[in-house]
Backbone as JSON Lines, residues from 0, in Angstrom:
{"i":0,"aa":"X","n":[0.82,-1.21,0.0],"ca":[0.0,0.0,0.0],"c":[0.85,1.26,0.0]}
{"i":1,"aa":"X","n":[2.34,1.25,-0.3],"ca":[3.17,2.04,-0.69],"c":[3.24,3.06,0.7]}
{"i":2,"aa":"X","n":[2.92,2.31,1.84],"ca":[3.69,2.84,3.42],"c":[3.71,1.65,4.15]}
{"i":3,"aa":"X","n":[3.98,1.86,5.57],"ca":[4.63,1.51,6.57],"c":[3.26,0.86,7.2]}
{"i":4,"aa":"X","n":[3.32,-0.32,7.65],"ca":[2.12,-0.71,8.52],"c":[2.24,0.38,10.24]}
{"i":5,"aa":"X","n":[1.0,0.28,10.55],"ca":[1.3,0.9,11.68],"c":[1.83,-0.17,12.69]}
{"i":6,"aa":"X","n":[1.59,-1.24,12.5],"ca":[1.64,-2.21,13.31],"c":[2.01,-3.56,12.65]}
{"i":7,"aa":"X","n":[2.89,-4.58,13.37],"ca":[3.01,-6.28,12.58],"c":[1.73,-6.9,12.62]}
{"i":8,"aa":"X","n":[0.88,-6.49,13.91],"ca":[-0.75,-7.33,13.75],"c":[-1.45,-6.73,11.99]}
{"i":9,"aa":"X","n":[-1.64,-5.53,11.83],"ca":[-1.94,-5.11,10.5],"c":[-1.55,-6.43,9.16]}
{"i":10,"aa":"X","n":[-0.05,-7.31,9.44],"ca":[-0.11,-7.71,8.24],"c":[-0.09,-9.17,7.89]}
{"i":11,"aa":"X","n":[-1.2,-9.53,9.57],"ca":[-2.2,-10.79,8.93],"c":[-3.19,-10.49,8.68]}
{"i":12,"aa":"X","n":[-4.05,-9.51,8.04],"ca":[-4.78,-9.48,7.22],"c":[-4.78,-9.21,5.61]}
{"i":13,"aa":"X","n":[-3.48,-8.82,5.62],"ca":[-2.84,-8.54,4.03],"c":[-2.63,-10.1,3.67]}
{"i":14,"aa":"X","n":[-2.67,-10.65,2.37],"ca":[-2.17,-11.41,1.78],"c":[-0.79,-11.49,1.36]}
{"i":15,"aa":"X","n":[-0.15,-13.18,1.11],"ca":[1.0,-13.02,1.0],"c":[1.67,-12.06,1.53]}
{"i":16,"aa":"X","n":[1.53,-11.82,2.68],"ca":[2.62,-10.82,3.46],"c":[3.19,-11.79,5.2]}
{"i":17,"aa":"X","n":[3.85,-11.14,5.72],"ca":[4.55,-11.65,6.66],"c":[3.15,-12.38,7.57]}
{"i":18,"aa":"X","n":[3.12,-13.58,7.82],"ca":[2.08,-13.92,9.2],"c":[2.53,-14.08,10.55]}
{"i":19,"aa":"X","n":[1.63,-14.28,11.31],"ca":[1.73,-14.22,12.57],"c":[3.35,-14.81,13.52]}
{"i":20,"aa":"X","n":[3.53,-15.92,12.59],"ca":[4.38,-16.89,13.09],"c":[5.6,-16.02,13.16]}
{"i":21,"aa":"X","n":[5.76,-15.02,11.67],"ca":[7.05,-14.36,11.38],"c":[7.29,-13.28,12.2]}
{"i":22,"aa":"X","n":[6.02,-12.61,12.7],"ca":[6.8,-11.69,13.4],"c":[6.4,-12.03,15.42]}
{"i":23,"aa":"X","n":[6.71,-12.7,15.65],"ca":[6.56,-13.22,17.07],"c":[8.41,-14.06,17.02]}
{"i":24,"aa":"X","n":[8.52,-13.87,18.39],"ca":[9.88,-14.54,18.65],"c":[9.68,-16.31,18.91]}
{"i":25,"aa":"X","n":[10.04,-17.19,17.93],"ca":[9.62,-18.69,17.84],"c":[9.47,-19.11,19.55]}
{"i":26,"aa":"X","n":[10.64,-18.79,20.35],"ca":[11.15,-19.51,21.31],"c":[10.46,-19.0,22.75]}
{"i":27,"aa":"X","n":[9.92,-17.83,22.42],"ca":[9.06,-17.07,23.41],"c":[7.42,-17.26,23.24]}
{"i":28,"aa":"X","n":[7.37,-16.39,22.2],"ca":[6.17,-16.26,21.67],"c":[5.87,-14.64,21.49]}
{"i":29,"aa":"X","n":[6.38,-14.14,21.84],"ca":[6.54,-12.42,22.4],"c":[6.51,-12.44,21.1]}
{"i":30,"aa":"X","n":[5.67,-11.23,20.4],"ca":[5.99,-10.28,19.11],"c":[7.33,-9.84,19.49]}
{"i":31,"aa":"X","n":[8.01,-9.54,18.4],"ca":[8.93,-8.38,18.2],"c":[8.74,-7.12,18.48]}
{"i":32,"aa":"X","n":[9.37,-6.27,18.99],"ca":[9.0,-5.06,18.54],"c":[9.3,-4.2,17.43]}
{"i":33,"aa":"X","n":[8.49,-2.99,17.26],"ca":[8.53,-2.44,15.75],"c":[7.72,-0.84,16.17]}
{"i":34,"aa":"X","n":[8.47,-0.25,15.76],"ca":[7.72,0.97,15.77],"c":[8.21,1.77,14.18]}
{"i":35,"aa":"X","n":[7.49,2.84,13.94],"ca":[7.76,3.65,12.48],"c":[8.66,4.93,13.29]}
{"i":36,"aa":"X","n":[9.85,5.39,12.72],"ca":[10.47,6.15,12.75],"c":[9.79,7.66,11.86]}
{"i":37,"aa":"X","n":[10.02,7.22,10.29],"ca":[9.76,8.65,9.66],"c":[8.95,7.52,8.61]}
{"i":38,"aa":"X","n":[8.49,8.19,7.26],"ca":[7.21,7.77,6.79],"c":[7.68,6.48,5.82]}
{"i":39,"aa":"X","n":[9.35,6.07,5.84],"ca":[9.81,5.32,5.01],"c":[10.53,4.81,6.25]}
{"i":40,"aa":"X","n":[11.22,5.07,7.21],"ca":[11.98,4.46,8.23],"c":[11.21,3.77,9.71]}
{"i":41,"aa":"X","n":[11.99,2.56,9.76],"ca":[10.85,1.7,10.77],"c":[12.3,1.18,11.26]}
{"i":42,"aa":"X","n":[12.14,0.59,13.55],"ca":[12.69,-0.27,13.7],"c":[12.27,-1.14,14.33]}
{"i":43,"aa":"X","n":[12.87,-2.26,13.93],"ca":[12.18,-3.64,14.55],"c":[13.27,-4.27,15.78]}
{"i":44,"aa":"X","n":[12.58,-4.63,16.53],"ca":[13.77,-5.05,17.74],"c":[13.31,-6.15,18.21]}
{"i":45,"aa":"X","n":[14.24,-7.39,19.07],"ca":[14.2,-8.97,19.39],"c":[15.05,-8.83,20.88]}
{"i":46,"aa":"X","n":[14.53,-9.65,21.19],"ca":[15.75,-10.61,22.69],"c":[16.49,-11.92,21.64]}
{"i":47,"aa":"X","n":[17.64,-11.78,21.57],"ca":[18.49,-12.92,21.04],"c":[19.3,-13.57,22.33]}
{"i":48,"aa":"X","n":[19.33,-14.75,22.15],"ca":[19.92,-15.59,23.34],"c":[21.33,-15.34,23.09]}
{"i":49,"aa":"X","n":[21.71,-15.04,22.23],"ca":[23.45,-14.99,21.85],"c":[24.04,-13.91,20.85]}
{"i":50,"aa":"X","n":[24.58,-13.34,20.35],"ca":[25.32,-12.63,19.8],"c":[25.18,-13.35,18.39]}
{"i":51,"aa":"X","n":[25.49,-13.07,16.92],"ca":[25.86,-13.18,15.94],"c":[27.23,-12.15,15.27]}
{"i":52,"aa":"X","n":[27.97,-13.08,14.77],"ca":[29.56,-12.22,13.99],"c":[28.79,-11.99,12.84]}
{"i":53,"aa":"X","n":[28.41,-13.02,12.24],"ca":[28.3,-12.66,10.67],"c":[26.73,-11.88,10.5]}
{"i":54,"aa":"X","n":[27.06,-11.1,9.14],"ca":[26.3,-10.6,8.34],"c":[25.84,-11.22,7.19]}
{"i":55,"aa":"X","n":[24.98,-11.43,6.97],"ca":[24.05,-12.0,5.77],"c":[23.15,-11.74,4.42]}
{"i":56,"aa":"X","n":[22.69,-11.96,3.79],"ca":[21.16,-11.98,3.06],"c":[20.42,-11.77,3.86]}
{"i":57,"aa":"X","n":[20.18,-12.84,4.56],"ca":[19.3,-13.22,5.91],"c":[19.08,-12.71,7.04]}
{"i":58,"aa":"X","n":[20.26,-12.32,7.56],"ca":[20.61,-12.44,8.68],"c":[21.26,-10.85,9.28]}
{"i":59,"aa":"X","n":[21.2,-10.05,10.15],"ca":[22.01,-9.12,10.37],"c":[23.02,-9.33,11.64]}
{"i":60,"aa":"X","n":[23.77,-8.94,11.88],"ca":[24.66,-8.9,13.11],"c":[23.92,-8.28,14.43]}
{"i":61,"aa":"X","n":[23.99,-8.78,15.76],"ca":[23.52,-8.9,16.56],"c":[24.06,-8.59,17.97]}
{"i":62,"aa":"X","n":[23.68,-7.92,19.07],"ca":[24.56,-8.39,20.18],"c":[23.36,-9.47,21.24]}
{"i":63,"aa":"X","n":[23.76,-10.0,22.02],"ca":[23.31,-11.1,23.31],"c":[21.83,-9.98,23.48]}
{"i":64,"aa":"X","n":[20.57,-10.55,23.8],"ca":[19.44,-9.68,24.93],"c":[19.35,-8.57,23.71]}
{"i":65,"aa":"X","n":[18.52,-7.65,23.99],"ca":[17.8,-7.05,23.33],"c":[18.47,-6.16,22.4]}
{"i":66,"aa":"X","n":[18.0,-5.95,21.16],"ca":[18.43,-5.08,20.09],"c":[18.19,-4.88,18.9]}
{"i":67,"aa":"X","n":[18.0,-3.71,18.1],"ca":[17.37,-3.25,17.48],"c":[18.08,-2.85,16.01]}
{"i":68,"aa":"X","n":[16.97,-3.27,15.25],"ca":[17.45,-2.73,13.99],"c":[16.96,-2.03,12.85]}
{"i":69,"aa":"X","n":[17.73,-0.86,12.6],"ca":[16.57,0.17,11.52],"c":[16.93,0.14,10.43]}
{"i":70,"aa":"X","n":[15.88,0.52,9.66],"ca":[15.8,-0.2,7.9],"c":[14.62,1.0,7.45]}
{"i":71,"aa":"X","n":[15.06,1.68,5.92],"ca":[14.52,2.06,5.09],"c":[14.35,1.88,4.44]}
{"i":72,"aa":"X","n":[12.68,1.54,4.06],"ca":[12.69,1.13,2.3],"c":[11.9,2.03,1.28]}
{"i":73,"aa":"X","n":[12.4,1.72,0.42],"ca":[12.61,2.66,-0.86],"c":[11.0,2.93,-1.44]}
């Protein structure tokens, strides 16, 4: 819809878009958090049990317990 959901609940009702499962933490159950920064900038934040070195496709770099990561899209 060419913006930002206000919310991750918003996008199980969209099709083919992220569901419930994706944005909740597997091992908790806790959503993620996510808030909108500016009308293209959003961050999403997790509790990770451990740290990550590498950077990915997939994957971003990480520290241990809570942390956050911001992303603009085009």
């Amino acid at each position: 819809n060419k913006s930002l959901p206000t919310s991750l609940e918003v996008l199980d009702a969209e099709k083919n878009q992220l569901r419930h499962e994706g944005w909740h933490d597997p091992i908790t159950g806790e959503p993620f958090g996510y808030e909108v920064l500016e009308e293209k900038r959003y961050r999403l934040c997790a509790n990770f049990e451990r740290s990550s070195d590498a950077e990915g496709y997939y994957s971003r770099k990480h520290n241990a317990g809570r942390d956050c990561f911001e992303a603009t899209v085009k």
